[in-house]
Structures are given as C-alpha cells and as structure tokens.
PAZAKE-442022 format. One record per residue (C-alpha): residue number from 0; chain; residue in one letter; x, y, z. Coordinates in steps of 0.5 Angstrom, whole numbers, plus 500, padded with zeros to 3 digits. Layout:
N
[NUM; "A"; "a"; [X; Y; Z]];
...
end
This chain:
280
[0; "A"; "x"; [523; 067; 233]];
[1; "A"; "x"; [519; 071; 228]];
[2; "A"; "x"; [513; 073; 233]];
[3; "A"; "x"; [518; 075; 239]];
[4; "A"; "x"; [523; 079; 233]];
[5; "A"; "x"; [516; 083; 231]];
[6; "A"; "x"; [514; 084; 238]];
[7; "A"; "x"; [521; 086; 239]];
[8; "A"; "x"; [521; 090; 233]];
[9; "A"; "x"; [514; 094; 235]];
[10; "A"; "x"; [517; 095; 241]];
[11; "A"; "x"; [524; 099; 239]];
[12; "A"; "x"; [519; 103; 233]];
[13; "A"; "x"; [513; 105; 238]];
[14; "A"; "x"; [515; 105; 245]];
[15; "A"; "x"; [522; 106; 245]];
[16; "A"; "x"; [521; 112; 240]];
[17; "A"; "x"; [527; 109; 236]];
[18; "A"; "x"; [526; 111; 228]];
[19; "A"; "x"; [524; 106; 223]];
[20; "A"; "x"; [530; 103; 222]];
[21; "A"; "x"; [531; 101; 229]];
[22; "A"; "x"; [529; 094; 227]];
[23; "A"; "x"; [534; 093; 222]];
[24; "A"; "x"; [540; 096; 226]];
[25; "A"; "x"; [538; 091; 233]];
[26; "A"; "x"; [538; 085; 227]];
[27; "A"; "x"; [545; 087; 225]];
[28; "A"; "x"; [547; 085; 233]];
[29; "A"; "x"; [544; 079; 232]];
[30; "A"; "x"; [547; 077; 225]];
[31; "A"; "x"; [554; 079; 228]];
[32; "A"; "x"; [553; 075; 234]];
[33; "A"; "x"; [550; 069; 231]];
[34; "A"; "x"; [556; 069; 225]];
[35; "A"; "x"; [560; 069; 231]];
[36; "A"; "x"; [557; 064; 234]];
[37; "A"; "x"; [557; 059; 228]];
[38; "A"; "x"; [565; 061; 226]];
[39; "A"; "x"; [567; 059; 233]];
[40; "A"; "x"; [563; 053; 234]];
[41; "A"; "x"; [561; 051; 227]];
[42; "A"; "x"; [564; 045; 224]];
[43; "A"; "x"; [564; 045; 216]];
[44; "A"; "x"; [559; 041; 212]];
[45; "A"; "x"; [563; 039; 205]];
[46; "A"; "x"; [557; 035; 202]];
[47; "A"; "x"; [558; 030; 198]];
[48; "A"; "x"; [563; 030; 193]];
[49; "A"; "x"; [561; 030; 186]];
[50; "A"; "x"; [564; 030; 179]];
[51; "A"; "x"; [558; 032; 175]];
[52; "A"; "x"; [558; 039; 172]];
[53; "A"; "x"; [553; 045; 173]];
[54; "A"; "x"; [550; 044; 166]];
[55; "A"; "x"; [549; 037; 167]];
[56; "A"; "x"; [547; 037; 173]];
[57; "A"; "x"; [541; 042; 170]];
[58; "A"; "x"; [540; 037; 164]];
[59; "A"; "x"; [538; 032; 168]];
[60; "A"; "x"; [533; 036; 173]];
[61; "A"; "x"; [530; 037; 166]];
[62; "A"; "x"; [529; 032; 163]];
[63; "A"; "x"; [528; 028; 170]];
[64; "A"; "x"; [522; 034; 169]];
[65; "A"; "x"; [520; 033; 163]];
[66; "A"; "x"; [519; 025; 164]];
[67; "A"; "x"; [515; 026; 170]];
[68; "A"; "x"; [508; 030; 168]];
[69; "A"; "x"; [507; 030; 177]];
[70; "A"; "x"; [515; 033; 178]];
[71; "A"; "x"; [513; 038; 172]];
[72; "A"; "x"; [506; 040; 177]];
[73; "A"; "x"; [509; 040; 183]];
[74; "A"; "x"; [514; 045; 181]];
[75; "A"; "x"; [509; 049; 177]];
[76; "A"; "x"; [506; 049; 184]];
[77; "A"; "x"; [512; 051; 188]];
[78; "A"; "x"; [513; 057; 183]];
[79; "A"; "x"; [506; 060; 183]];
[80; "A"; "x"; [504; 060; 190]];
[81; "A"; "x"; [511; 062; 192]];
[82; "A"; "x"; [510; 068; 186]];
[83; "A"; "x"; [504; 071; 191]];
[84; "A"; "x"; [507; 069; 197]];
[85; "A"; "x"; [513; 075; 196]];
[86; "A"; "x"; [509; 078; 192]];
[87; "A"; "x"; [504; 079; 198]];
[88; "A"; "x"; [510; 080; 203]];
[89; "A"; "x"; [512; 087; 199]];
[90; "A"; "x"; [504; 089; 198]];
[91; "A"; "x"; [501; 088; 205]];
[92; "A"; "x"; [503; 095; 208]];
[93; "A"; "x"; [500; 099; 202]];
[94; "A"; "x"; [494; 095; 203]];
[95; "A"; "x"; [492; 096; 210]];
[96; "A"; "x"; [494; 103; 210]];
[97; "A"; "x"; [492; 106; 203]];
[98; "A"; "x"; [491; 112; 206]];
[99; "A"; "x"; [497; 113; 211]];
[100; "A"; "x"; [494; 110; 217]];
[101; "A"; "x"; [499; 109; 222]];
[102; "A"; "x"; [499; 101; 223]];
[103; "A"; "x"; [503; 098; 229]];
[104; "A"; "x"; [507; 093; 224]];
[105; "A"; "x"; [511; 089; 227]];
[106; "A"; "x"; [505; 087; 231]];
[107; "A"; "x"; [501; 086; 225]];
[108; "A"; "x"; [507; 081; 223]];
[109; "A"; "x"; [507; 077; 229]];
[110; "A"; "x"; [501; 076; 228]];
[111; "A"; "x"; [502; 073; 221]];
[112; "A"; "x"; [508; 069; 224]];
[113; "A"; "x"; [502; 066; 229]];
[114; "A"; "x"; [497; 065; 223]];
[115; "A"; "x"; [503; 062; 219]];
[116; "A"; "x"; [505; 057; 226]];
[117; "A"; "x"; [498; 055; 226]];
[118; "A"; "x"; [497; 052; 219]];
[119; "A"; "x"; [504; 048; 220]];
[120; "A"; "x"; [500; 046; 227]];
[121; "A"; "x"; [495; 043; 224]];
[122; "A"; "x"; [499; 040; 218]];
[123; "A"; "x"; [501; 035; 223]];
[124; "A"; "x"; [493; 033; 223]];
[125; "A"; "x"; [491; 034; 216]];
[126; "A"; "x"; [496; 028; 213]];
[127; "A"; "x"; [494; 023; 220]];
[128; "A"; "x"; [487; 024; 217]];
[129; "A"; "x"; [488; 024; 210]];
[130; "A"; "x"; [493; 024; 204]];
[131; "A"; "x"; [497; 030; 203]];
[132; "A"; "x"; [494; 031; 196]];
[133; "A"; "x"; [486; 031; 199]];
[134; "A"; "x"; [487; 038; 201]];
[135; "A"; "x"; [492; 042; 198]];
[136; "A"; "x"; [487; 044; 192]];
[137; "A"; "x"; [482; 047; 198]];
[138; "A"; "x"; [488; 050; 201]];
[139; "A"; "x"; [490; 053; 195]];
[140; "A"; "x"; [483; 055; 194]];
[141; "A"; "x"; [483; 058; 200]];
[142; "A"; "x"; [490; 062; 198]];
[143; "A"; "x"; [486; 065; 193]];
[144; "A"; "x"; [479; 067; 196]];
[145; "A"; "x"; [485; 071; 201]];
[146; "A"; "x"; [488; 075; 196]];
[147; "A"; "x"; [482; 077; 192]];
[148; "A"; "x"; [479; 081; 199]];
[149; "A"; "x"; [484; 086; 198]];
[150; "A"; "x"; [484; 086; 190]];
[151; "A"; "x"; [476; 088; 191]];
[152; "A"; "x"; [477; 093; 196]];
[153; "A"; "x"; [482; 096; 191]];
[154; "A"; "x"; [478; 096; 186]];
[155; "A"; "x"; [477; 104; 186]];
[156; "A"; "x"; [484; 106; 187]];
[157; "A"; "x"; [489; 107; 181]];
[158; "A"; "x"; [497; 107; 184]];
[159; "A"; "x"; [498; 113; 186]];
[160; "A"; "x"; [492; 112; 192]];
[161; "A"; "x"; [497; 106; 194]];
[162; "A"; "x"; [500; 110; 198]];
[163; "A"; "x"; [508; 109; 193]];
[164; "A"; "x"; [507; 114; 189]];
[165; "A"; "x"; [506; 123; 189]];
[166; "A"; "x"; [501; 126; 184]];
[167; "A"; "x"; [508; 126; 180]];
[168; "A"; "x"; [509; 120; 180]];
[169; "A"; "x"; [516; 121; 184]];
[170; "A"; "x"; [516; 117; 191]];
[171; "A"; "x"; [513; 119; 197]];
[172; "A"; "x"; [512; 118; 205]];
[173; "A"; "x"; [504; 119; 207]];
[174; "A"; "x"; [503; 123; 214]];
[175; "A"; "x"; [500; 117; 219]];
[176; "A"; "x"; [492; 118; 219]];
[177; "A"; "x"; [490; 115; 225]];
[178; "A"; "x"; [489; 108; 225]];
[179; "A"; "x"; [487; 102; 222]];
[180; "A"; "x"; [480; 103; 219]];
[181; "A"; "x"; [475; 097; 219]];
[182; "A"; "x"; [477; 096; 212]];
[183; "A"; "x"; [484; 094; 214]];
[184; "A"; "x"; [482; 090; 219]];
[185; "A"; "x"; [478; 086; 215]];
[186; "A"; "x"; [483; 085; 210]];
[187; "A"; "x"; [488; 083; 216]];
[188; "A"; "x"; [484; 077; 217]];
[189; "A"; "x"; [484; 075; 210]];
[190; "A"; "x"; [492; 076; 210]];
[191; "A"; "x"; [492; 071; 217]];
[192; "A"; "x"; [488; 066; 213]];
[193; "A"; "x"; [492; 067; 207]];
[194; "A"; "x"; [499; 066; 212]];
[195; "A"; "x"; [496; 060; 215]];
[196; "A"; "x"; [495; 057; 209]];
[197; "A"; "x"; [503; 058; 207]];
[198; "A"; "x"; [503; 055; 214]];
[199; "A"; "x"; [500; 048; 211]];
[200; "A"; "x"; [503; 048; 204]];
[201; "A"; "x"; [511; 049; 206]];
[202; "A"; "x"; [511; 041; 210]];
[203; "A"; "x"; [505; 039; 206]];
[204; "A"; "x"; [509; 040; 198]];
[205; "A"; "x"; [516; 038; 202]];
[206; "A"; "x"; [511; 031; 203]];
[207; "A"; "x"; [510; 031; 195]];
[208; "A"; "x"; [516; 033; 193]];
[209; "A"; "x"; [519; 027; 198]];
[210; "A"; "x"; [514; 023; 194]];
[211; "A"; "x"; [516; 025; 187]];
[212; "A"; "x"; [522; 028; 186]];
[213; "A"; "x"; [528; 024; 186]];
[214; "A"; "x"; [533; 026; 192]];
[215; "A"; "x"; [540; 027; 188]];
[216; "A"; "x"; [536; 031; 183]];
[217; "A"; "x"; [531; 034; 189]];
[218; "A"; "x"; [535; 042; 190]];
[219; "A"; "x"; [537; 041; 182]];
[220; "A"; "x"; [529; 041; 180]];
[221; "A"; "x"; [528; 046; 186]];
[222; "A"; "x"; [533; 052; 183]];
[223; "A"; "x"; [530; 050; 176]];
[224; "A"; "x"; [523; 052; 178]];
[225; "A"; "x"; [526; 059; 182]];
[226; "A"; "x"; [528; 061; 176]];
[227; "A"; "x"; [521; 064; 173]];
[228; "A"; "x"; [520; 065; 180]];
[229; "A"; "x"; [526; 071; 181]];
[230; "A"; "x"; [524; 073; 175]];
[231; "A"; "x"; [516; 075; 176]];
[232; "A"; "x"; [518; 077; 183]];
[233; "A"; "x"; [524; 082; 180]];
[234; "A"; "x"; [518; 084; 175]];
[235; "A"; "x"; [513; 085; 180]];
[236; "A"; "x"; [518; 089; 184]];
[237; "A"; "x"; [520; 093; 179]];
[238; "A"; "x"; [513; 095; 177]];
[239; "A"; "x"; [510; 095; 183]];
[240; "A"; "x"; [510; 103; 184]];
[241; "A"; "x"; [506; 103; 177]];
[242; "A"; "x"; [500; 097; 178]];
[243; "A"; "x"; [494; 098; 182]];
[244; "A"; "x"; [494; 094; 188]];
[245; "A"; "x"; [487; 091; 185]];
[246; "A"; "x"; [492; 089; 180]];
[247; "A"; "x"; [498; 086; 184]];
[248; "A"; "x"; [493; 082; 188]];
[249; "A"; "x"; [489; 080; 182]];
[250; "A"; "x"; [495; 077; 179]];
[251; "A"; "x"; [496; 073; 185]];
[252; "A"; "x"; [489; 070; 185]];
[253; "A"; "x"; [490; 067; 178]];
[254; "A"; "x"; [496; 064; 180]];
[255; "A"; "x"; [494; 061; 186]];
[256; "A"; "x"; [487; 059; 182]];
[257; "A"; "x"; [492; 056; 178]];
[258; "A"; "x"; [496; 051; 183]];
[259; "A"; "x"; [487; 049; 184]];
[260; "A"; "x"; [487; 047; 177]];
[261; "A"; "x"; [495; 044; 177]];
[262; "A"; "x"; [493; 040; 185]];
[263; "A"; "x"; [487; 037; 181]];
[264; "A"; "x"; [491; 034; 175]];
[265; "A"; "x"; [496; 031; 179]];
[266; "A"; "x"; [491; 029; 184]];
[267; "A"; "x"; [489; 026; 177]];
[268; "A"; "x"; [495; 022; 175]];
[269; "A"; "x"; [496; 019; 183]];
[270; "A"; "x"; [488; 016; 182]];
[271; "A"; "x"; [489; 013; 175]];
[272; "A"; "x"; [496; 009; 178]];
[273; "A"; "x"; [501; 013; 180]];
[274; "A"; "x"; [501; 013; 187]];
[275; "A"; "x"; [506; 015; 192]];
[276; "A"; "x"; [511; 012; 193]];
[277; "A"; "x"; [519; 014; 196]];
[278; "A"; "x"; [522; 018; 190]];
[279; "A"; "x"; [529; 014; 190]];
end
C-alpha cells in the first residue's frame, strides 16, 4: 500500500498537475472512508482489564530493565536506530536535491517502500539460515555506512546550501533545477540500502524483543525507551534548519555504530549462557 500511495501521489503532483498538496488532500478521503469503515463494521478491543496504576506500571518496566542487562540493550537499540531512521525521513529531500533539483518524490518514496519490502522478504530467509542476533551487528553496520555517503557528500556545505534556509536565515523555496544530479543518485542508492535494512531490523527486533522481554511488561518497556527517542527526534526537528546535513547524517551514523557495539554485547551475553529463550 505504501508503493501504490507514492505512485499515486506522483501521479496527483506531476501528471494530473494538481499542486504539492494534493496528496495529503486525496489522504484525507481516504482517512474519512477508512474511519467509516472502522465505526461501522468494527467491534471494540477493551484489552485486558487491570488494577496497576500508570506509575507502577513504569516502575516495573524499569526495574525489569534494570535487571536484565540484554532488555537495557535491546531498547538502546530500539532507540538509536529508529532515532536515525526519522531523522532520515525529514532529511532525504534536502539531501537529493541540495540545490533545488526537481525530484519526482513520490516515485523516489515508492522506491524506499519497494527497498524496504525487500529486506523484510529476506528476513524470512536470514532466521531460516541463522540466529537473529548473527546478523543484526552487519545490519547495523551497514545502516551506517548508508548514512555516512550523504554526510561526505555534504561535507562542504553549510545549512544554508540545504536548500531550508535563505541567506538571512528565514525559510525559503529553491527554484527546481533540472534533475536528479549523479550525486543524487548515488546517494539514493545508499538510501535504498539503509531502507532494506529497516526492512530487516522491524521482524528481526520484534523476534529478540519476544525472546527477552516479558509480554505483560512488553509495550510498558517499548513506551520507556520512545521517551529519549521523541526527545532527540523533537530536538533534531528543531534544529534541523541550523545544522549541516553532513552533521545530521553524521549524528545518525554514530548511533547506529553504536547499535554495532550494543549487538555485539549482547551477542556476548547470549554466547556466555543466556540464550534465547521465551520471555514469559
């Protein structure tokens, strides 16, 4: 659904001729008939009842953390990675068309979703082959060396070359400039790489999580680690206008260098005794 909507976006901007907005204004028909859709046929789920306050709810998934040195990893992971990949989402614009090259983006998104269906295809075949954690540090590695391509070639541009910001530091738009250059395209094949690798890490960290994490405690210990997350995600939103690209993408390149380092100590952990096993 995510190929077709940016095909279908592509086609409402470029050949229908119908403004840039005209993708979210053809979303909101679609959000209105799925919400009918769902108040009409839809039962509601209730969930399991429970006596447990907020608060305490929070001090079991930490100290459920605390306990558990793989939980504290596999969260850290969770966080750094998914820190780049939103950071990714914002800067992937800027970054293939630095000097307002005119891009047919809803194509060039159908392309990560195609990228991104592909890794989660070959998951399937990497955990018949092998053990999740085997392949998740050259994943990670990979994420990285992804990410560091469009922060050398932005090396030698400062914020204001980005395409965000005037010579007087107030937004602007760039007049389009023929197409994507060769630069560009390199860098969009480094983005499909980095794409097919969130394809693997979503049912590959869902595996570990199932391993490690208790179930009662599961979405408690998730929303724990979303918190430095939205944090750095605000932050990084906030400043995005002010920082290089180069920076930006620098910055994504250490945390997922650091999800290397992070896999490998559990990885660690697992070979001294504390394999997988069902959380209960």
């Amino acid at each position: 659904m995510a190929i077709i909507s940016g095909l279908v976006g592509n086609v409402l901007v470029e050949d229908l001729s119908l403004g840039i907005v005209a993708p979210f204004d053809a979303s909101i028909a679609v959000m209105v008939l799925a919400g009918a859709v769902i108040v009409f046929t839809w039962t509601e789920n209730y969930g399991k009842t429970t006596h447990r306050s907020i608060g305490a709810q929070f001090s079991e998934a930490l100290q459920a953390i605390y306990a558990d040195q793989r939980i504290a990893l596999l969260g850290a992971m969770q966080s750094l990675f998914e820190a780049s990949m939103y950071t990714f989402v914002f800067l992937w614009t800027p970054a293939l068309s630095p000097n307002g090259e005119k891009l047919p983006h809803g194509v060039v998104f159908s392309c990560f979703m195609t990228a991104c269906m592909a890794g989660s295809a070959l998951t399937g075949l990497l955990i018949r082959k092998c053990r999740p954690q085997d392949y998740m540090a050259y994943v990670y590695l990979i994420s990285a060396i992804s990410l560091a391509v469009p922060s050398v070639f932005h090396l030698d541009q400062s914020a204001h070359h980005t395409g965000l910001l005037g010579a007087d530091g107030t937004q602007v738009e760039q007049e389009s400039k023929g197409g994507i250059s060769m630069q560009g395209k390199i860098e969009l094949l480094a983005f499909c790489a980095f794409e097919g690798c969130v394809g693997i890490f979503w049912p590959t960290q869902m595996t570990l999580r199932a391993s490690f994490v208790p179930e009662e405690l599961r979405s408690t210990i998730l929303n724990v680690f979303r918190i430095p997350l939205n944090l750095f995600v605000c932050l990084g939103l906030y400043k995005v206008s002010n920082l290089p690209l180069s920076v930006m993408f620098g910055l994504c390149v250490l945390f997922l260098m650091g999800c290397v380092v992070f896999q490998l100590r559990l990885n660690y952990l697992i070979k001294k005794g504390q394999g997988l096993k069902p959380a209960r």
